[in-house]
C-alpha positions in Angstrom: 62.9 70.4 -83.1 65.7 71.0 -80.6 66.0 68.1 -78.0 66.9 68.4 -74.2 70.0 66.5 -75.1 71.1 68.9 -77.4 71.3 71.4 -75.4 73.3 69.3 -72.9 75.8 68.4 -75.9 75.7 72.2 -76.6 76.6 73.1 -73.2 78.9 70.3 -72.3 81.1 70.8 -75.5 81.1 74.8 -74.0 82.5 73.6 -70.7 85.1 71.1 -72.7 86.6 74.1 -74.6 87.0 76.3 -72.1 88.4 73.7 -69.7 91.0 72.9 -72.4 91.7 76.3 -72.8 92.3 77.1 -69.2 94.8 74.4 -68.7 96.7 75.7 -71.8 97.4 78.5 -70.1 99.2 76.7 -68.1 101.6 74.6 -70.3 104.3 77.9 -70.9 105.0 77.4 -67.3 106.0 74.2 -67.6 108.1 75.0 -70.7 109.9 76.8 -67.9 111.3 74.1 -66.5 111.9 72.3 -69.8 114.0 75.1 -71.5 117.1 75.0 -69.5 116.7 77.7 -67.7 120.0 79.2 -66.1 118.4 79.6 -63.0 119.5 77.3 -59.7 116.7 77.5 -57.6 113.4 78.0 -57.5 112.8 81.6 -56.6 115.0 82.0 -59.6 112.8 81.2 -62.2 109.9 82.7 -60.1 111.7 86.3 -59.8 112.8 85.6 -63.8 109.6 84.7 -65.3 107.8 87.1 -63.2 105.7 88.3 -66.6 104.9 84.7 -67.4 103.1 83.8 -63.4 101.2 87.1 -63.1 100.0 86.8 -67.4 98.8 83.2 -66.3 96.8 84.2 -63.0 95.3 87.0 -64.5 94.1 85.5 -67.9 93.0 82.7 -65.4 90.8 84.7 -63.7 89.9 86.1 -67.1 88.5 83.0 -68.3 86.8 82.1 -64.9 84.9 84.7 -65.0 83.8 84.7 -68.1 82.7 80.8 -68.3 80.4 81.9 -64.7 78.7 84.6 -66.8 78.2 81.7 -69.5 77.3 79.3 -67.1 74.6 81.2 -65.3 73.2 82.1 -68.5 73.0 78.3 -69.2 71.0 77.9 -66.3 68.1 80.1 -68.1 68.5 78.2 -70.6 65.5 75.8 -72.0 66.3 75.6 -75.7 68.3 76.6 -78.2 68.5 77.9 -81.7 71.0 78.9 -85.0 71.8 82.2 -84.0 72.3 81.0 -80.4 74.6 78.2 -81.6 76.3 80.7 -83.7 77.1 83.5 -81.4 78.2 80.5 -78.8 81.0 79.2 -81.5 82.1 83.1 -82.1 82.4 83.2 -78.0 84.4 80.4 -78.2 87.1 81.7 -80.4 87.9 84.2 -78.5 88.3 82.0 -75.2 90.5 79.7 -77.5 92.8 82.6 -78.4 93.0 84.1 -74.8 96.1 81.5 -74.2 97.9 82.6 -76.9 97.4 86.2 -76.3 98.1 85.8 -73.0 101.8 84.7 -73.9 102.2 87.5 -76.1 101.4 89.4 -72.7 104.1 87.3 -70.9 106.6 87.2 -74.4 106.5 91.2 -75.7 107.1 94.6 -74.0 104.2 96.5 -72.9 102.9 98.6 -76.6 99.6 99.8 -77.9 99.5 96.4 -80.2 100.4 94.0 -77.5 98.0 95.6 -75.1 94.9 95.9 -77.9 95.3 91.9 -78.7 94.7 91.1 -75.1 92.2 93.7 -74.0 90.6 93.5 -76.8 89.7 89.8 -77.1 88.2 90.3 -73.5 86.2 92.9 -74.4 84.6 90.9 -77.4 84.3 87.7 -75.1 82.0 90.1 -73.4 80.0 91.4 -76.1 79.3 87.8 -77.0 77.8 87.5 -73.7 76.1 90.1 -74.0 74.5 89.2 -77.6 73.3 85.7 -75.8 72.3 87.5 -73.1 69.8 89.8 -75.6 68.8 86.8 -77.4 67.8 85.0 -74.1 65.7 87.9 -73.3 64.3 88.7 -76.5 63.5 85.2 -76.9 60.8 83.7 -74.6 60.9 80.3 -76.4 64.9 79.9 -75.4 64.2 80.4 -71.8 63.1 77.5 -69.2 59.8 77.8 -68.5 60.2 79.4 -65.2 62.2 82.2 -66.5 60.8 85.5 -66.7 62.4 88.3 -69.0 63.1 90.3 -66.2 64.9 87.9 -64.5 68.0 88.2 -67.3 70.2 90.7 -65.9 71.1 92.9 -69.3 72.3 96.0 -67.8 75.4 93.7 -66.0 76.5 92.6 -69.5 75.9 95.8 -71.1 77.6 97.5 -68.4 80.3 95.0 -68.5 81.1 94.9 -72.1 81.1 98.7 -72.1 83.5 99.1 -69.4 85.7 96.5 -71.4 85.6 98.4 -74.5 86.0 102.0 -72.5 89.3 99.9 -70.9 90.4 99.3 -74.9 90.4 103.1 -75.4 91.8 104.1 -72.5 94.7 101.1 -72.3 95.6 101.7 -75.9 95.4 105.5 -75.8 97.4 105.9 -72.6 100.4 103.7 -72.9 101.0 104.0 -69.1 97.9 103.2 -68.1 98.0 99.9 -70.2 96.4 96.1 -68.9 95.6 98.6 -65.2 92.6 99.9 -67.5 91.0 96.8 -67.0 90.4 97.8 -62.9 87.4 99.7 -64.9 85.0 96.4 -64.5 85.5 96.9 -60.6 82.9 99.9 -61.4 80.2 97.6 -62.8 79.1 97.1 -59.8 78.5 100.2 -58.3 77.2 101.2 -61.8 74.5 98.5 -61.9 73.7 99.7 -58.4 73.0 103.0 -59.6 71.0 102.3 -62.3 68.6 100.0 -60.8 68.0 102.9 -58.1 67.4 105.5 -60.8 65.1 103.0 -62.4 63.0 102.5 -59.2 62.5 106.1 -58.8 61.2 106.3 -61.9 58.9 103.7 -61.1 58.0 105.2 -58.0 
């Protein structure tokens, strides 16, 4: 039987790893400083390591967002089983790995490979959200008890995760398009938007 507490353990060791995570992101920064940098002043290593600020503040917001999605899926949460355990630990490697594909980002030119590793762990991130979003609502008995199935949003991870994957194609495929592909998942919103209205006509 699967205890309250594990559930908190479950949840608590999520919020550890990606907190650790996070904050490795920002430890090449501070190598920065520690190489011996040529650089005098501070601008200097700011206009230098230009690649190395912007990787950090966008695989920041990277994993910010992605532990909300995880988080307000926790809030449905009322139990927990195997498969949910082991699509949680699979989720978990790829937040782990965003740090170090984040300094490839910062280290190695702009190439199909380069941009694949990167855009492609996000966009699996997301299809593990979107697999514990399908077991929460296929589920009932993983739900709290005042938890309806209709109030788990699939369509936002769906359309999320397919936006990712449509930003691997098109990032790898079009070399100058590269990590800008990614501005795709500011149309998930409009696209859920549109659905649900189409879906109440159909009701209607």
């Amino acid at each position: 039987m699967r205890s309250d507490r594990g559930l908190d353990r479950l949840l608590t060791f999520v919020d550890a790893v990606v907190a650790i995570a996070i904050t490795l992101l920002v430890l090449p920064l501070v190598d920065l400083l520690a190489g011996g940098r040529p650089e005098t002043d501070l601008a200097g290593v700011f206009d230098h390591d230009a690649a190395d600020f912007g990787a950090f503040l966008l695989s920041f917001a990277v994993i910010a967002r992605l532990w909300w999605v995880h988080h307000r899926l926790g809030e449905q949460l009322g139990a927990y089983d195997g498969a949910f355990v082991l699509v949680n630990l699979v989720w978990l490697v790829t937040i782990v790995f965003l740090p170090f594909a984040t300094q490839v980002v910062a280290t190695y030119r702009v190439g199909r490979l380069v941009v694949a590793l990167y855009i492609g762990t996000i966009a699996v991130s997301s299809a593990c959200l979107l697999l514990l979003t399908v077991l929460i609502w296929r589920r009932p008995g993983l739900r709290r008890e005042d938890v309806e199935g209709e109030d788990i949003n699939l369509p936002a991870a769906l359309i999320a995760t397919v936006l990712l994957f449509l930003a691997l194609v098109v990032g790898v495929a079009v070399p100058s398009v590269n990590y800008w592909a990614l501005l795709l998942l500011f149309l998930s919103g409009p696209v859920e938007r549109l659905i649900r209205r189409r879906a109440g006509r159909r009701l209607g």
